[in-house]
N, C-alpha and C positions, 0 to 999 in steps of 0.2 A: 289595368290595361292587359299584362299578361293572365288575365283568366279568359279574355275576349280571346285573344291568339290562343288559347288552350281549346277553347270551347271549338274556334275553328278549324283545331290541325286533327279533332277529336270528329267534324264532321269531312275532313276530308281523306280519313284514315276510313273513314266506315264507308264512304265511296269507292275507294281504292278497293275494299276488303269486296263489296257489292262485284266490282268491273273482273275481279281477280277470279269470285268463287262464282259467278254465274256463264252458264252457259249458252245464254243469250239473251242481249241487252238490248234495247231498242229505245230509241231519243228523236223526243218530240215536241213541238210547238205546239202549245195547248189552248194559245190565244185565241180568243173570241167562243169559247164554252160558256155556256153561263154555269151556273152553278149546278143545277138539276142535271146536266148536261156531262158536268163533269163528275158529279158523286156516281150518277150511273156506270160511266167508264170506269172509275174506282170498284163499281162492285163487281163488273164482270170481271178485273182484271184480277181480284181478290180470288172469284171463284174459280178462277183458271192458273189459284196459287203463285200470279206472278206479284212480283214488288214492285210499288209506284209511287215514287214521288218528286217533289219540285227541290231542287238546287240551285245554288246562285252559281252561273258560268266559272266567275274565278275560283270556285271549291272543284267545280269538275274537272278544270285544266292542271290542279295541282296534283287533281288525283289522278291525272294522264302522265302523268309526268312519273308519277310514282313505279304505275304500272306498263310502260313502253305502249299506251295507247295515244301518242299526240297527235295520229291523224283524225284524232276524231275532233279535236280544239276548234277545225274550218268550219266547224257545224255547230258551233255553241255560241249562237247570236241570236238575240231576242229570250224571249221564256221559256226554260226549257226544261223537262222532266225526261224524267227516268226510269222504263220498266226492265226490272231482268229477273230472272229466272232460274233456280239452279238444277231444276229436275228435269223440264222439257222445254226443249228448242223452242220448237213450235209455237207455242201459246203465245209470247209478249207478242210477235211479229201477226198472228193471226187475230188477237180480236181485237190490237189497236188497226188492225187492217181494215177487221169489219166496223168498226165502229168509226173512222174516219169514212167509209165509205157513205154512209148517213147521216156525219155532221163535218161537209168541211171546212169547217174551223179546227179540227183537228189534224195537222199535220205531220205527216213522219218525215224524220231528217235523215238520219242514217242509225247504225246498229253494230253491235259486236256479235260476233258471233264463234263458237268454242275460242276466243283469245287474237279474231281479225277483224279489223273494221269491213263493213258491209258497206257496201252502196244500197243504193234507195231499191232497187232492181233488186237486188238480193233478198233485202226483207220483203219484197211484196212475192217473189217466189218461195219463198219461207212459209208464208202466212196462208201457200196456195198447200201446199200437202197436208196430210192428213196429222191429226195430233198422234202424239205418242202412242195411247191404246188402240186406234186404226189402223195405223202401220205394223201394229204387235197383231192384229185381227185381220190383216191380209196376209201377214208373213203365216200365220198358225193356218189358215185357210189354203195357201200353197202348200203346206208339208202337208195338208192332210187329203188332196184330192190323190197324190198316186195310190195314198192306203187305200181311199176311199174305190179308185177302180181298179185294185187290186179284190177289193171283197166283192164290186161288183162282176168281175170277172169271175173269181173262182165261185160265184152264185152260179151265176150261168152254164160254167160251167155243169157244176152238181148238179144242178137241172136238168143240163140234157141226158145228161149220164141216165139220171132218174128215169127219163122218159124215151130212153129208147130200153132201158132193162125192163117196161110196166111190159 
């Protein structure tokens, strides 16, 4: 009997450790997926480096306890899974976003996000920006347009200099 209570407080110490070091969590109803349906979510969610998988409600409530998350316990009815993330925000809230968009039998509940519970609103605004390397590709893209008409200007410049000395 106590290897069973071992085994448990060992799967809800690696939840806790999950909800503690990622940076964005997102929990969801995954009923009515068939199987195809769901290995695919499995593989984009892999490819977008996030972590996914199914918990039994009383392991995630102890591990909200653990972790001062119990507003999320309102949300843990029915079957429920778990993506989170510890590199980028973005990704769990955006491709379960696009992927419920295509099968609704996928439902999103709500979400943690850097150590606060989300509302449903939150993560579909989440899931609306751009991922990590986009937002790093428009930030580099503004530092580089003053250079940029900084050279176009003193081009012009030396140009005309050029062409009123011909």
């Amino acid at each position: 009997m106590s290897k069973v209570i071992e085994q448990k407080e060992q799967v809800v110490q690696e939840i806790a450790e999950k909800l503690e070091n990622s940076v964005s969590t997102v929990v969801v109803d995954y009923r009515g997926l068939d199987v195809s349906e769901a290995t695919e979510l499995r593989k984009q969610l892999r490819e977008a480096g996030v972590d996914f998988k199914v918990y039994k409600n009383t392991m995630v409530r102890r591990a909200t306890e653990k972790t001062n998350l119990t507003d999320l316990d309102e949300y843990l009815v029915g079957p429920t899974a778990v993506a989170t993330s510890t590199e980028d925000v973005v990704a769990p809230a955006k491709v379960l976003n696009n992927f419920a968009k295509d099968h609704e039998a996928l439902e999103i509940k709500t979400g943690v996000i850097e150590g606060r519970v989300a509302s449903l609103e939150e993560i579909k605004e989440l899931a609306s920006l751009p991922s990590h390397d986009g937002l790093v590709s428009m930030l580099l893209s503004v530092l580089q347009a003053p250079i940029r008409n900084f050279a176009l200007a003193s081009k012009a410049v030396a140009d005309q200099k050029e062409e009123e000395g011909a």
